[in-house]
C-alpha positions, 0 to 999 in steps of 0.5 A: 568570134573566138570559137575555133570551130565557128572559125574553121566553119567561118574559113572553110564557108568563106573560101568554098563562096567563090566557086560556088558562086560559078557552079549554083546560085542556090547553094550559094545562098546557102553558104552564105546565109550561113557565114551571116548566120554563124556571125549573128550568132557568134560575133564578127570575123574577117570572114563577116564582111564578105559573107554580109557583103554578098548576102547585099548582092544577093538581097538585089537581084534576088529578092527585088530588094536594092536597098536593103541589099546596100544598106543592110548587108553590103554597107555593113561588111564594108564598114566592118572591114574600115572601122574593125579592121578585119582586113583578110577579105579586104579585097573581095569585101571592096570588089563587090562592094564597089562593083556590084552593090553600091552602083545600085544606088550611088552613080557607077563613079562612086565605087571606082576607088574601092574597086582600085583599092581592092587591087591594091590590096591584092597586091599586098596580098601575094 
């Protein structure tokens, strides 16, 4: 993605997810269908991965979908974040990758490491 209003939308999306993640799962839908839409339409990101990742989560529980939630979505932002290297999101891309997305169908071990890289990435972070 190189256009700096995509961007700015990209940053401003990304980072209005987490709270609306607490307050209402519909709007969070929203948001995130958006960051994924605005990806599809303009390119990659840092902000991608995580929008993909939790389009994953949500494809889950939502829409009965488990599968298509890992493989299409959640596996898709993490591989962004390894092979392109769009780190910014690197943390909350592994958290809820790890965490929620890939237990779903690995056993609960298989995102240990992601989750313990997610921390140490946060640290970096600071």
């Amino acid at each position: 993605m190189s256009d700096p209003a995509s961007l700015a939308t990209m940053d401003v999306l990304t980072n209005s997810a987490v709270p609306v993640w607490y307050t209402d799962a519909n709007f969070l839908s929203l948001v995130i269908c958006r960051v994924v839409n605005l990806s599809l339409e303009g390119g990659n990101c840092d902000g991608s991965c995580f929008g993909y990742v939790v389009l994953g989560l949500l494809a889950g529980p939502r829409f009965g979908d488990y599968q298509a939630g890992f493989s299409c979505s959640g596996r898709l932002g993490y591989d962004l974040v390894e092979q392109r290297g769009l780190k910014r999101f690197q943390a909350r891309t592994y958290m809820n990758f790890g965490n929620v997305v890939l237990p779903w169908t690995r056993h609960v071990r298989a995102g240990r490491d992601l989750v313990a890289s997610r921390v140490r990435s946060g640290e970096q972070d600071r």
